[in-house]
C-alpha positions in Angstrom: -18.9 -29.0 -7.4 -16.8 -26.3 -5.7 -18.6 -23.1 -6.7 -16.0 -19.9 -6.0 -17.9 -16.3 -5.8 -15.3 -12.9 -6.4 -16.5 -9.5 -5.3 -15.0 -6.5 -4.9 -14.4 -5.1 -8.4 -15.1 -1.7 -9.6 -14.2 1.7 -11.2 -11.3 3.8 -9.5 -9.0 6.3 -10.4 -5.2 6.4 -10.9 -3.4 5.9 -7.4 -6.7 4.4 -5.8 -7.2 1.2 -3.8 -9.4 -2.3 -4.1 -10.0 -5.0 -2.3 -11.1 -8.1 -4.3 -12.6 -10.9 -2.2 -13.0 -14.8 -2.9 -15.5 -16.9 -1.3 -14.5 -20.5 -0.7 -17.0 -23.0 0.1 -15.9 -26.2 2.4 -14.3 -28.6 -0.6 -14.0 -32.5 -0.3 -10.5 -32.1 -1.3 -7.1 -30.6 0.0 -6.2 -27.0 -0.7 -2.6 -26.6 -2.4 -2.7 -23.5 -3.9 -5.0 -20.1 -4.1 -4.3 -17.5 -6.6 -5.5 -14.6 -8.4 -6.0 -14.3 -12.1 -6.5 -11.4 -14.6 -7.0 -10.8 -18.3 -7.5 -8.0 -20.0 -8.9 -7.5 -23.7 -7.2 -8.9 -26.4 -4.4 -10.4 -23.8 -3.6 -13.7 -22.3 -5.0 -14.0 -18.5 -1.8 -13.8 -16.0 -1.1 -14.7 -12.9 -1.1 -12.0 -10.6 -0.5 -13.3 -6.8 -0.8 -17.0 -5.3 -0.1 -18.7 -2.1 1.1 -22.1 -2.1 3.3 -24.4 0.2 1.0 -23.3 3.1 2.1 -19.6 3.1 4.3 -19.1 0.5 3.4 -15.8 -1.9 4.4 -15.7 -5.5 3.7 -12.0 -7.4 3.7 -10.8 -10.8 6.8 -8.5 -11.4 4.4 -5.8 -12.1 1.9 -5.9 -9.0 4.9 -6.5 -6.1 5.3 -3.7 -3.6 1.6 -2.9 -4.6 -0.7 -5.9 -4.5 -0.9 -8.2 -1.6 -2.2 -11.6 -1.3 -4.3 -13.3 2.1 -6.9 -15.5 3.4 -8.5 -16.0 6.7 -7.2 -18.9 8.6 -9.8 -21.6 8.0 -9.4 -20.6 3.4 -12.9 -19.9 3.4 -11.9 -16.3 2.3 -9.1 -14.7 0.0 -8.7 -11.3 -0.5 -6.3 -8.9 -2.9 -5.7 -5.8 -1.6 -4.7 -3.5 -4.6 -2.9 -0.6 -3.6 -1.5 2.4 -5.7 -3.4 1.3 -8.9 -2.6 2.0 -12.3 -4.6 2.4 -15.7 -2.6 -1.1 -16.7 -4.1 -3.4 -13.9 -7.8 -2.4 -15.7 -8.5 -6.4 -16.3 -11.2 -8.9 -15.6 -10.1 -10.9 -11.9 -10.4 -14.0 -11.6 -10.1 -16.2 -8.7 -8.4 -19.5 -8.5 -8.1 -22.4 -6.3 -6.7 -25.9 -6.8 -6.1 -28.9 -4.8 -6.3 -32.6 -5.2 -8.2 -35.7 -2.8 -7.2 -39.5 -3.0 -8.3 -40.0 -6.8 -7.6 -36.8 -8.9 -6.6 -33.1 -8.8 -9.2 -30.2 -9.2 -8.9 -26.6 -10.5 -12.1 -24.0 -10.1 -12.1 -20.3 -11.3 -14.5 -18.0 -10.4 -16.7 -15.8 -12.4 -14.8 -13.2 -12.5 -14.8 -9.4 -11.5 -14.0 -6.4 -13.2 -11.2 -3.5 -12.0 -11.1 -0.5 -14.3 -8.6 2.1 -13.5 -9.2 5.3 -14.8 -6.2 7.5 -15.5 
């Protein structure tokens, strides 16, 4: 079983930066996509930013220009770099990666980690 670890979270103030980091351990099956994930209290969890196709980005409306997406070249690793942060991104992150072998498709989350922006 694919076991995904996040790290990174934490307390920061208004207009403050993050880096959230994913470890990926070898899978058995393909990698399609890898995203990032957040819900907050009392709301639905979100996409915030994926990569799909091989290196296409996807972003939620309102994390682009501020939150960007990567991995290191073998996906053993994805980060979120969170830039410019607001009182609104405070949420629980969650990682995400999903792929599929000759038999079936998987999804895995991660535990998740918590951001809380300050204002």
């Amino acid at each position: 079983q694919v076991q995904l670890v996040e790290s990174g979270g934490g307390l920061v103030q208004t207009g403050g930066s993050l880096r959230l980091s994913c470890a990926i351990p070898q899978t058995t099956f393909s990698i399609n996509t890898i995203g990032w994930y957040r819900q907050a209290p009392g709301k639905q969890r979100e996409m915030v930013a994926q990569i799909h196709g091989g290196d296409k980005t996807d972003y939620a409306d309102s994390v682009k220009g501020r939150f960007t997406i990567s991995r290191d070249a073998a996906v053993r690793t994805v980060f979120l770099q969170m830039n410019s942060l607001k009182p609104e991104d405070t949420a629980t992150y969650y990682c995400n990666v999903a792929g599929r072998d000759f038999q079936r498709e998987y999804n895995y989350w991660g535990q998740g980690t918590q951001v809380t922006v300050s204002s």
